[in-house]
N, CA, C and O atoms as a CHARMM CRD file, in Angstrom:
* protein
*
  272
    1    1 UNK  N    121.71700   2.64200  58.30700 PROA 1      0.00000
    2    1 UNK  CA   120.31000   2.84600  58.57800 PROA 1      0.00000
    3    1 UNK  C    119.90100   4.15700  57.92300 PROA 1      0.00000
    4    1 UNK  O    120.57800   5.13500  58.24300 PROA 1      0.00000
    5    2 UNK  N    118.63300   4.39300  56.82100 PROA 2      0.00000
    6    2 UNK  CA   118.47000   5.25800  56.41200 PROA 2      0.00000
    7    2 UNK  C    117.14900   5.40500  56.64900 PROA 2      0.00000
    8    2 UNK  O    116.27000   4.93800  55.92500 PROA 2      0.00000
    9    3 UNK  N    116.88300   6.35000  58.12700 PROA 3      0.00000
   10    3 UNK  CA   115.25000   6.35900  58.21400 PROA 3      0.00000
   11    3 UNK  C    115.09900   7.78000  58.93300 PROA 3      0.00000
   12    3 UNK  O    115.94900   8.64100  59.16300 PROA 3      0.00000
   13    4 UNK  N    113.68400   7.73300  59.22000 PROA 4      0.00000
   14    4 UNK  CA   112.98200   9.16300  59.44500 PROA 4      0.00000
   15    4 UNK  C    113.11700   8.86900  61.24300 PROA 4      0.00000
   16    4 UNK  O    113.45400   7.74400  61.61100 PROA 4      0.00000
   17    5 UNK  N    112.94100   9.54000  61.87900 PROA 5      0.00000
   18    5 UNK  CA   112.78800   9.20800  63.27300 PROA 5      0.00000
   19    5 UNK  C    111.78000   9.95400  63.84200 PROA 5      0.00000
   20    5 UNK  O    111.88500  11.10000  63.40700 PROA 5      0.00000
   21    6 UNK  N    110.65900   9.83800  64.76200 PROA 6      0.00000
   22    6 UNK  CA   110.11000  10.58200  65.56200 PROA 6      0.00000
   23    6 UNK  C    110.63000  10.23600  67.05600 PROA 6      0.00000
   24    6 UNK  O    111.15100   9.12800  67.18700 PROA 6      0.00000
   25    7 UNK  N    110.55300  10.97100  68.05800 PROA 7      0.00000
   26    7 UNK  CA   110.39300  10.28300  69.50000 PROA 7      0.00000
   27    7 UNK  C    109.80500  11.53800  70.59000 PROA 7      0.00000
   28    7 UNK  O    110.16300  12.69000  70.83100 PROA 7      0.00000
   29    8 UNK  N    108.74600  10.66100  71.07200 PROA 8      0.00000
   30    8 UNK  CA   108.15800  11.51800  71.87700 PROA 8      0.00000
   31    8 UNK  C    107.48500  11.37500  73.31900 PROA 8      0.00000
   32    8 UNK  O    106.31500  10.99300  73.29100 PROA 8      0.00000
   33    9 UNK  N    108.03900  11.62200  74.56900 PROA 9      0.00000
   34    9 UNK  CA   107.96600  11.20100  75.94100 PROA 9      0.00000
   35    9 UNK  C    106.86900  11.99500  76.61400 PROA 9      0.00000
   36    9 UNK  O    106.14700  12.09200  75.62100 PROA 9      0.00000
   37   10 UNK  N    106.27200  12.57200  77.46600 PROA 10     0.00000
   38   10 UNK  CA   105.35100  12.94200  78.17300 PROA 10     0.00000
   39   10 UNK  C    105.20300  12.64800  79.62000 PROA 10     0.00000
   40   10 UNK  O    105.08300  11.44400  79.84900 PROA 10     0.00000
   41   11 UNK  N    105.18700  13.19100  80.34300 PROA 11     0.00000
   42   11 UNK  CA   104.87900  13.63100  81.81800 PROA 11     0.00000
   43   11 UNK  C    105.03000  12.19800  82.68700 PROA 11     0.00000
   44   11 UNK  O    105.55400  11.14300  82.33100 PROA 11     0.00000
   45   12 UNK  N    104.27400  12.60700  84.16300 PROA 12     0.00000
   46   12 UNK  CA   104.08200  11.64700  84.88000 PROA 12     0.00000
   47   12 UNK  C    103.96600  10.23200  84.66300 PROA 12     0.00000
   48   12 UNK  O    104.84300   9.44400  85.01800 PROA 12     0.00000
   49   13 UNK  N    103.00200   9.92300  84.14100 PROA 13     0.00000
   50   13 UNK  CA   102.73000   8.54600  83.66900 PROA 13     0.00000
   51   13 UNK  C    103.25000   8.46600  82.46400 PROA 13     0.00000
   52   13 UNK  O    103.16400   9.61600  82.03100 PROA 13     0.00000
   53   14 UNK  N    103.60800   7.98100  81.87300 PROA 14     0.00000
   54   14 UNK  CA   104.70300   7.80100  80.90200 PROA 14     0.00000
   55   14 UNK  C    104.15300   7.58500  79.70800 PROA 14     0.00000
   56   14 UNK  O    103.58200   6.52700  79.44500 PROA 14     0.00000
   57   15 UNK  N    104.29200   8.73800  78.72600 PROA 15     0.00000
   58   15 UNK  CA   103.04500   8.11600  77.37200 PROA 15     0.00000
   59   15 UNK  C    104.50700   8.29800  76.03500 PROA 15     0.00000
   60   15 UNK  O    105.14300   9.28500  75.66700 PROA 15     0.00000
   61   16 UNK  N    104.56300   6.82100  75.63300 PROA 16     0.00000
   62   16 UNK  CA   105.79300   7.36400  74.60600 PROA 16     0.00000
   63   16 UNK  C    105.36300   6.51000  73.54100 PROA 16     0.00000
   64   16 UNK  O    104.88500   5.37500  73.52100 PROA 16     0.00000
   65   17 UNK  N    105.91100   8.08200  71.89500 PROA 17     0.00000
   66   17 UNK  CA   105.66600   7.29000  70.69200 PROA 17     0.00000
   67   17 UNK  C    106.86400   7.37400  69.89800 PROA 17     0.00000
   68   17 UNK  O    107.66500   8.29100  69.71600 PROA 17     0.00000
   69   18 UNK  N    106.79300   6.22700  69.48500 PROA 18     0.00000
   70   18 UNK  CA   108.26400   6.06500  68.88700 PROA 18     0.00000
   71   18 UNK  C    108.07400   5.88100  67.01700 PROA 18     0.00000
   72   18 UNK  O    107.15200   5.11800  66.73000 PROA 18     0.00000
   73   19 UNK  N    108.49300   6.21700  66.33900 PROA 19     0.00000
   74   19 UNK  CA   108.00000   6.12500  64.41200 PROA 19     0.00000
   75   19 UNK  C    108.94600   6.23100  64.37500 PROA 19     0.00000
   76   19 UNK  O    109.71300   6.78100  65.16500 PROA 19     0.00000
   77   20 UNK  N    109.26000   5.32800  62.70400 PROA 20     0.00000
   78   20 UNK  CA   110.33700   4.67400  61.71400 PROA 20     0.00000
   79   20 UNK  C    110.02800   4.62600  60.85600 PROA 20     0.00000
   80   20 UNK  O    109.32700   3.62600  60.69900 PROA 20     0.00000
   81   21 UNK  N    110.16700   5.39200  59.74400 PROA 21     0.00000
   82   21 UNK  CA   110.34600   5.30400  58.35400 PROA 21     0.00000
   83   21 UNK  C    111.53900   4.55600  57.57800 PROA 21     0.00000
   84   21 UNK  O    112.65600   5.07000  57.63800 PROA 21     0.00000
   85   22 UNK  N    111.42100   3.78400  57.10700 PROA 22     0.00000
   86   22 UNK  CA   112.15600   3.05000  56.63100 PROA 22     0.00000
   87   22 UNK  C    112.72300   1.47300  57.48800 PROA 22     0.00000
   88   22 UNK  O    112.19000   0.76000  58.33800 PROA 22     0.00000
   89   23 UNK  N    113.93300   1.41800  56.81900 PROA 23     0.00000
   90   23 UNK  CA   114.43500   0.47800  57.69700 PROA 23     0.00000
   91   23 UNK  C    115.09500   0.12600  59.38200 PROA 23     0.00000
   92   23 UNK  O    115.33600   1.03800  60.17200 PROA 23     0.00000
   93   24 UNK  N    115.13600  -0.14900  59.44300 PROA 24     0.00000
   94   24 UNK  CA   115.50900  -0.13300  60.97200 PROA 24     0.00000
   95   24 UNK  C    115.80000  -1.44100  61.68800 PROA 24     0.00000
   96   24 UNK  O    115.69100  -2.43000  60.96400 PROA 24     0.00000
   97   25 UNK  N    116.12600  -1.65400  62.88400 PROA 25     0.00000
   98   25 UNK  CA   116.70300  -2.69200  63.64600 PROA 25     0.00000
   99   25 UNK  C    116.79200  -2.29200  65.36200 PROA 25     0.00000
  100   25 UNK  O    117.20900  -1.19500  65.73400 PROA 25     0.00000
  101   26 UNK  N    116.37800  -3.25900  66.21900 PROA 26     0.00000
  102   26 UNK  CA   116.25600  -2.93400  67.68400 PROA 26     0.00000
  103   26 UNK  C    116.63500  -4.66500  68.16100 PROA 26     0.00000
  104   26 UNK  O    115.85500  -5.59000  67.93300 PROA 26     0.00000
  105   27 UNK  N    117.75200  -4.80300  68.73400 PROA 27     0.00000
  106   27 UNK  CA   118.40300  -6.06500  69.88500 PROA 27     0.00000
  107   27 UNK  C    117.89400  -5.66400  71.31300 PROA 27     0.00000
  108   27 UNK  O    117.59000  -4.55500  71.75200 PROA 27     0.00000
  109   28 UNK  N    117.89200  -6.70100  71.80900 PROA 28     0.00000
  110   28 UNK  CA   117.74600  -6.59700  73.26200 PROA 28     0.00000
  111   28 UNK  C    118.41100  -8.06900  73.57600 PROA 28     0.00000
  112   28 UNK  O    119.01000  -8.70100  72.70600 PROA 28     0.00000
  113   29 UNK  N    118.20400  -8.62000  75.16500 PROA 29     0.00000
  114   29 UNK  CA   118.99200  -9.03400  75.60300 PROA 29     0.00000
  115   29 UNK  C    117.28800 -10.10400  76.41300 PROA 29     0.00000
  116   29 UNK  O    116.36200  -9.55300  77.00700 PROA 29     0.00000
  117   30 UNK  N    117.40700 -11.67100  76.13400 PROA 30     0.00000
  118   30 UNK  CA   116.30000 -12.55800  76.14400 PROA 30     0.00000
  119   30 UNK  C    116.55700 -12.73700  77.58900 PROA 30     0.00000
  120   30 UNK  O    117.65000 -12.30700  77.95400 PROA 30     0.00000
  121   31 UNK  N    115.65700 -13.37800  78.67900 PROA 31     0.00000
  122   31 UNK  CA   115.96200 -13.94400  79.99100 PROA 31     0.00000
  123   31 UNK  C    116.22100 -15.32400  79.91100 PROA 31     0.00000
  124   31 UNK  O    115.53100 -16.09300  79.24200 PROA 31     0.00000
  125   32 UNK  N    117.25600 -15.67600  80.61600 PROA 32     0.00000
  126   32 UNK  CA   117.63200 -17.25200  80.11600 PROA 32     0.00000
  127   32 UNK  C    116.35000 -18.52500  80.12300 PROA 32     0.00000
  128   32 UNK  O    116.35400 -19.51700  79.39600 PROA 32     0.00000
  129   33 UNK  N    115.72300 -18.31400  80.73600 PROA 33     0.00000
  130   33 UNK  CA   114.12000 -19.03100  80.54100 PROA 33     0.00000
  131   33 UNK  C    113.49900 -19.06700  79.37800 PROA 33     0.00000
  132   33 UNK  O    112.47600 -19.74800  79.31200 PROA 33     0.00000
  133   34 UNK  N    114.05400 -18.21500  77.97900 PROA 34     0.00000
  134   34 UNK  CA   113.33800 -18.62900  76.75100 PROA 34     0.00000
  135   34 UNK  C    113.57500 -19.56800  76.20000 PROA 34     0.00000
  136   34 UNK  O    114.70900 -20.01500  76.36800 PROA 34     0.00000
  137   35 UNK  N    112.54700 -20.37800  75.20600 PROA 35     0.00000
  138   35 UNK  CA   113.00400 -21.24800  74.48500 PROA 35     0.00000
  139   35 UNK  C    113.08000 -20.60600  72.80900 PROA 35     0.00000
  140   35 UNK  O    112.10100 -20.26100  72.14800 PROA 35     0.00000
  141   36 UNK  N    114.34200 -20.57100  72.42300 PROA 36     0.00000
  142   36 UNK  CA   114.53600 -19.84800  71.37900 PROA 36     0.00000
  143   36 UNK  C    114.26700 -20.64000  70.10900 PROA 36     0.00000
  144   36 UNK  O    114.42500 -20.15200  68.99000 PROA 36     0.00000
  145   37 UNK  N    113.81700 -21.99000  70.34900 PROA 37     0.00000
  146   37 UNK  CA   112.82600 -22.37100  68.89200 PROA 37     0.00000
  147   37 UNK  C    111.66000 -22.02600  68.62900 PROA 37     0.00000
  148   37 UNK  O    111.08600 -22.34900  67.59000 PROA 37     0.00000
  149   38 UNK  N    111.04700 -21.16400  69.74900 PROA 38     0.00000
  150   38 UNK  CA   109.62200 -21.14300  69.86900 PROA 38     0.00000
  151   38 UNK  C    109.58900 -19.75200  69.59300 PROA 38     0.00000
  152   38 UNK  O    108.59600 -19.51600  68.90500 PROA 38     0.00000
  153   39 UNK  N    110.11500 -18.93700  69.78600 PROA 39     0.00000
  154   39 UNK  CA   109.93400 -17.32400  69.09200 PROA 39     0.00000
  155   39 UNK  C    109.44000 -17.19000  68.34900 PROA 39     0.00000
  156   39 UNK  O    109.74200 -17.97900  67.45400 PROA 39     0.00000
  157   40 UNK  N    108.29500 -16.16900  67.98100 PROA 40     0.00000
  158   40 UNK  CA   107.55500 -16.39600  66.95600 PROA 40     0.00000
  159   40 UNK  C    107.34300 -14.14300  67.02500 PROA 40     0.00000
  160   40 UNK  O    107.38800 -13.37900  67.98900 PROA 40     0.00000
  161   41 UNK  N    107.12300 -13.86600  65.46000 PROA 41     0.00000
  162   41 UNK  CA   107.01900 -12.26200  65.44100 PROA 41     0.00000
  163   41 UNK  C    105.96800 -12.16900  64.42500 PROA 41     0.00000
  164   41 UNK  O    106.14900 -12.74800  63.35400 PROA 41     0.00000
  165   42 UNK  N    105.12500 -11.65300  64.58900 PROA 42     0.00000
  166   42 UNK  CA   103.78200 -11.12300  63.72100 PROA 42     0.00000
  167   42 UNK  C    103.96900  -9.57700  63.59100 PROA 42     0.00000
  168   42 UNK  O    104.34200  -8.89700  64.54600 PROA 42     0.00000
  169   43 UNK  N    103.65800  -8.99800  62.21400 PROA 43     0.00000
  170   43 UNK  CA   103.38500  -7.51500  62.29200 PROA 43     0.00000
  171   43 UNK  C    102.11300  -6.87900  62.02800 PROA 43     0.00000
  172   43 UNK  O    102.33100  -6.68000  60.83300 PROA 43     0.00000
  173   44 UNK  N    101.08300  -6.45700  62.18800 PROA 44     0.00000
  174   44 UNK  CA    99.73000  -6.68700  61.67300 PROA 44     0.00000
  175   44 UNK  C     99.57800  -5.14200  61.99300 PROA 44     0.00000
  176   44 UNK  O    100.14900  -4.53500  62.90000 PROA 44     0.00000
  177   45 UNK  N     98.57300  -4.56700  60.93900 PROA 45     0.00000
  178   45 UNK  CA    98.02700  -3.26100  61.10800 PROA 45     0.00000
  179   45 UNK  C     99.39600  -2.27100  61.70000 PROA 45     0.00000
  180   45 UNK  O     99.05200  -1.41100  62.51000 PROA 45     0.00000
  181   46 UNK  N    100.99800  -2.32800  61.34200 PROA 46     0.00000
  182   46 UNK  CA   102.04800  -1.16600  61.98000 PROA 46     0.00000
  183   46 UNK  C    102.41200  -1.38700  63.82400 PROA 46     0.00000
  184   46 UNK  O    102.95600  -0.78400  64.74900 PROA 46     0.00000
  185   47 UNK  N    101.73600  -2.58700  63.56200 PROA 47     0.00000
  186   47 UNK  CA   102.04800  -3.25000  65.31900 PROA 47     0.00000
  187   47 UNK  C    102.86600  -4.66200  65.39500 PROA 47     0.00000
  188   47 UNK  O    102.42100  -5.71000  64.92700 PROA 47     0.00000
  189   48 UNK  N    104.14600  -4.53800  66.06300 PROA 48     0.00000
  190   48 UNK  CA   104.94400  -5.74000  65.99200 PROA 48     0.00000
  191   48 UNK  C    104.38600  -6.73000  67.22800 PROA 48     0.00000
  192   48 UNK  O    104.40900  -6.29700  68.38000 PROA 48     0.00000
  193   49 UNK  N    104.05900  -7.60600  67.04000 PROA 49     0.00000
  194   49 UNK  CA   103.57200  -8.45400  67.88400 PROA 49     0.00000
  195   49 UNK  C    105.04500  -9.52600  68.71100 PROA 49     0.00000
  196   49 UNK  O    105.79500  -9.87700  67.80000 PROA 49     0.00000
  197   50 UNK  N    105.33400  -9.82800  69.50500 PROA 50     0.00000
  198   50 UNK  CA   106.93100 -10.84400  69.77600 PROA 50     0.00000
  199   50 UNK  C    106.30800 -11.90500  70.63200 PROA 50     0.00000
  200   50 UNK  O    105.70300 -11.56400  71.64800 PROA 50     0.00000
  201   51 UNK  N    106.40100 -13.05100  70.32700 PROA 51     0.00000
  202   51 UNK  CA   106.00000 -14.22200  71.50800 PROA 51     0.00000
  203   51 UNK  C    107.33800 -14.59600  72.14500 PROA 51     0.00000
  204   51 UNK  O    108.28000 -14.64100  71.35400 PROA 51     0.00000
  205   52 UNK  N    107.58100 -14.85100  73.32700 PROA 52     0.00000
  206   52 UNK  CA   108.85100 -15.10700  74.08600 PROA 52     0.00000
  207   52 UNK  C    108.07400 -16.41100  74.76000 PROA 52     0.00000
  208   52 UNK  O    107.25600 -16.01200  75.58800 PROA 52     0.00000
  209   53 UNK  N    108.10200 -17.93900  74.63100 PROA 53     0.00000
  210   53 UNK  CA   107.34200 -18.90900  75.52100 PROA 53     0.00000
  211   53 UNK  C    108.73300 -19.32300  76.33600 PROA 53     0.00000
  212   53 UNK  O    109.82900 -19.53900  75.81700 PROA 53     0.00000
  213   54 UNK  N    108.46400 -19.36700  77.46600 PROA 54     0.00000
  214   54 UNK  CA   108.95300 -19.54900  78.47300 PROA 54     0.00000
  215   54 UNK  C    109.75600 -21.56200  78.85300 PROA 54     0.00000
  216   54 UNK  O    108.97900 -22.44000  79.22800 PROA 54     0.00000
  217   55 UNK  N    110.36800 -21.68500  78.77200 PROA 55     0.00000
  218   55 UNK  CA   110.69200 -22.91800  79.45100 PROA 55     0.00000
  219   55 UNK  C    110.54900 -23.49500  80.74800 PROA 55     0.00000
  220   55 UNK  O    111.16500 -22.86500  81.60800 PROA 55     0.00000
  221   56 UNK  N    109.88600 -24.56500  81.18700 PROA 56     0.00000
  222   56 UNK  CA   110.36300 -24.84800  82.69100 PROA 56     0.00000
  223   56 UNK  C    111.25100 -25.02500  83.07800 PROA 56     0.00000
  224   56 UNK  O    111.97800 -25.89900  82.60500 PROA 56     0.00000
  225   57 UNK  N    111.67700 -24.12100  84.33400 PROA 57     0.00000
  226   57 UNK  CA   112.56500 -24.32500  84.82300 PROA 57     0.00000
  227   57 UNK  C    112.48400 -24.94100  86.12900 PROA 57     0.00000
  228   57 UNK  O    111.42200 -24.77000  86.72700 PROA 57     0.00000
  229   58 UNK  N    113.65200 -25.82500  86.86300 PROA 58     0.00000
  230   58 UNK  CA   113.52300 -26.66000  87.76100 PROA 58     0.00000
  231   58 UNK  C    113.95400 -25.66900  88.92700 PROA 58     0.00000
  232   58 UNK  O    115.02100 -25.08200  88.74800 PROA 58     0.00000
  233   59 UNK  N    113.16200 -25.37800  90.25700 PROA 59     0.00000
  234   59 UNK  CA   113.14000 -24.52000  91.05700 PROA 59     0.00000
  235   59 UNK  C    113.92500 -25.34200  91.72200 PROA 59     0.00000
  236   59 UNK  O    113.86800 -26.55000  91.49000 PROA 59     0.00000
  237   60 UNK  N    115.05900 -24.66000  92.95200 PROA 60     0.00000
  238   60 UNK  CA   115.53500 -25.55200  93.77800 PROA 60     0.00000
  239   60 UNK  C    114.54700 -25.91900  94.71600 PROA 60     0.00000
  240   60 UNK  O    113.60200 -25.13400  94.79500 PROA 60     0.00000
  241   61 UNK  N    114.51900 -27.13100  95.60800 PROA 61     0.00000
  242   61 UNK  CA   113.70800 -27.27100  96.47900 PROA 61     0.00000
  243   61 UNK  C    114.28500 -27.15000  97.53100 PROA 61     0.00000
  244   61 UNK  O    115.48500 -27.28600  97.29200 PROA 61     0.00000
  245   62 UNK  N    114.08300 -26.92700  98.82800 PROA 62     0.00000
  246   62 UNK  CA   114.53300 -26.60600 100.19100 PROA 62     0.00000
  247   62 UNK  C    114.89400 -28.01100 100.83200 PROA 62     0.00000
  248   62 UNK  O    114.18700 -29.01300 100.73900 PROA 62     0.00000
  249   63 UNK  N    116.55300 -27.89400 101.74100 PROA 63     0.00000
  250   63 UNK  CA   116.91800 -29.14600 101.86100 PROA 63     0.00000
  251   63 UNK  C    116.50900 -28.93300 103.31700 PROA 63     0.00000
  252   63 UNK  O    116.45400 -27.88900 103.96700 PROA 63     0.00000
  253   64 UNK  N    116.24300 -30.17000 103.65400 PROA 64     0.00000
  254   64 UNK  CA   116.59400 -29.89000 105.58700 PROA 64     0.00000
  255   64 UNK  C    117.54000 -30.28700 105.72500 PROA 64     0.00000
  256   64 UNK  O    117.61300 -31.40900 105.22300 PROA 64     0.00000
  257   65 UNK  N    118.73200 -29.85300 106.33600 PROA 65     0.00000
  258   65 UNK  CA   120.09700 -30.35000 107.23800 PROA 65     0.00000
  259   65 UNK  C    119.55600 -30.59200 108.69100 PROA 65     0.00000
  260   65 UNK  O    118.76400 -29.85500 109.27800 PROA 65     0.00000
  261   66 UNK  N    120.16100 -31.84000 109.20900 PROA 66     0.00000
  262   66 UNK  CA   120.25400 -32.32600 110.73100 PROA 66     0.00000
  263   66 UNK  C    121.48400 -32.11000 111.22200 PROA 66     0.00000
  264   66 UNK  O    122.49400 -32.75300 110.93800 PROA 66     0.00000
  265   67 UNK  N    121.37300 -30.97000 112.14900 PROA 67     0.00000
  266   67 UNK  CA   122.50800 -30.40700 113.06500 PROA 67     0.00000
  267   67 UNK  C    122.98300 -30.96000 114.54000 PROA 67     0.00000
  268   67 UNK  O    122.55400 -30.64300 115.64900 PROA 67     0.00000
  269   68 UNK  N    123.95100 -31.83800 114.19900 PROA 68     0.00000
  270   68 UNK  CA   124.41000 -32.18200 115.37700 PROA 68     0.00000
  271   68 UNK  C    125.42700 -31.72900 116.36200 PROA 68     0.00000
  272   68 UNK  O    125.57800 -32.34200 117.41900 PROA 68     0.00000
């Protein structure tokens, strides 16, 4: 990786700016609810845009047991 770095944090409420010159790379870790054909990344005007669409997932439903 050959880049410039800024990073800059601020107080209470949390104001942070992060700059990259050059190349660069950032992983993270998806919630198993994505559907990973549907990912989609736009960069427009120095702003990375990330769509994550969600899958349905099947909620358990509540059993009744009869206690004898």
């Amino acid at each position: 990786m050959n880049a410039k770095w800024k990073k800059e944090t601020k107080g209470e409420t949390l104001h942070r700016t992060e700059r990259f010159y050059g190349a660069f790379e950032r992983s993270f870790a998806l919630p198993d609810d994505v559907d990973p054909k549907g990912i989609h990344a736009e960069s427009k005007d120095g702003v990375l845009t990330v769509s994550l669409p969600r899958v349905a997932v099947e909620k358990p439903r509540p059993l009744a047991i009869t206690i004898q």
